[in-house]
Every structure is written in structure tokens, then in C-alpha cells.
C-alpha positions in Angstrom: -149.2 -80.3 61.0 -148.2 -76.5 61.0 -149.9 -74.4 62.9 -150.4 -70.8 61.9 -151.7 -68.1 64.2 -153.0 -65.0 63.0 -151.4 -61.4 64.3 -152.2 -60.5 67.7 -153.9 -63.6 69.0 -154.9 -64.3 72.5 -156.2 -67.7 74.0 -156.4 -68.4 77.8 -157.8 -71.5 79.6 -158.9 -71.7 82.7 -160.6 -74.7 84.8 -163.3 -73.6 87.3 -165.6 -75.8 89.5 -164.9 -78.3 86.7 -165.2 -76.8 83.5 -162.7 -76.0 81.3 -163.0 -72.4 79.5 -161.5 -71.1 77.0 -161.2 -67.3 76.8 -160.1 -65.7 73.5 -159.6 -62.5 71.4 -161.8 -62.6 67.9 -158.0 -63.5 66.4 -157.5 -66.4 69.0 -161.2 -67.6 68.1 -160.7 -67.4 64.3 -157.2 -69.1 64.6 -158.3 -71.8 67.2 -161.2 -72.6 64.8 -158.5 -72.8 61.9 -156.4 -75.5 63.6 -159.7 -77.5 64.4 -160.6 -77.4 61.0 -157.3 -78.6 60.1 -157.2 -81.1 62.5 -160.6 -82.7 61.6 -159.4 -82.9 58.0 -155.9 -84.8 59.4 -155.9 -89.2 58.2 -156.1 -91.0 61.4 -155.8 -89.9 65.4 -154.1 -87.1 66.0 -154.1 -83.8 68.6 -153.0 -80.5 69.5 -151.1 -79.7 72.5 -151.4 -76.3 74.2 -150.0 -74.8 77.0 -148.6 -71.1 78.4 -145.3 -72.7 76.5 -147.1 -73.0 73.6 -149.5 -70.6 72.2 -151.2 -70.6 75.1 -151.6 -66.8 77.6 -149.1 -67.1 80.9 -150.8 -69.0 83.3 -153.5 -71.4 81.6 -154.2 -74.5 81.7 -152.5 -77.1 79.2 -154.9 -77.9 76.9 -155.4 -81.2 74.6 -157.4 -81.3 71.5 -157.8 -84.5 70.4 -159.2 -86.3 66.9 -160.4 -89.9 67.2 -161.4 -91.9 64.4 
């Protein structure tokens, strides 16, 4: 699965008194909503993995996004 980001995104993700949130520009919202769509079309399981190393802002907090049959 490729992932494509559009120009000038932003996504952070924080967890606070046990929520996870998930800040983002209106390009980080329209490219995270991309790659869901994406991923819900995938055959089988399969997930995303975020973190500060990888597409995610300095400091957040890894994210999974997973797809279960």
C-alpha cells in the first residue's frame, strides 16, 4: 500500500487522561481520510503505522490503524 500525503500536511497525536487525539491541518485531515479509505478498500487484515518517524509531527504518539475482517 503507498501512501500519498498531500503538500503541507500536519498530523499530531497526543494521549490525554486516556484518549487518544488526533490533531490535524485540513491537508493532514484530507490525507488521513485518504489512507482510511484506502485501507478499508485493502483484501484481508491490514494497518497503518504512524509515528514522529513516520508521518507523524515530532513528538506524538505512535499511532495504529488497523482493518479487521
Amino acid at each position: 500500500m503507498k501512501i500519498e500525503w498531500a503538500e503541507d500536511f500536519k498530523i499530531s497525536t497526543r494521549i490525554e487522561n486516556g484518549a487518544t487525539i488526533i490533531s490535524a491541518n485540513k491537508a493532514g485531515l484530507l490525507s488521513l481520510s485518504k489512507q482510511l479509505a484506502t485501507l478499508a478498500e485493502q483484501e484481508g487484515n491490514d494497518h497503518y503505522h504512524l509515528d514522529s518517524n513516520n508521518s507523524l509531527e515530532d513528538g506524538s504518539s505512535e499511532l495504529i490503524i488497523e482493518k479487521v475482517e
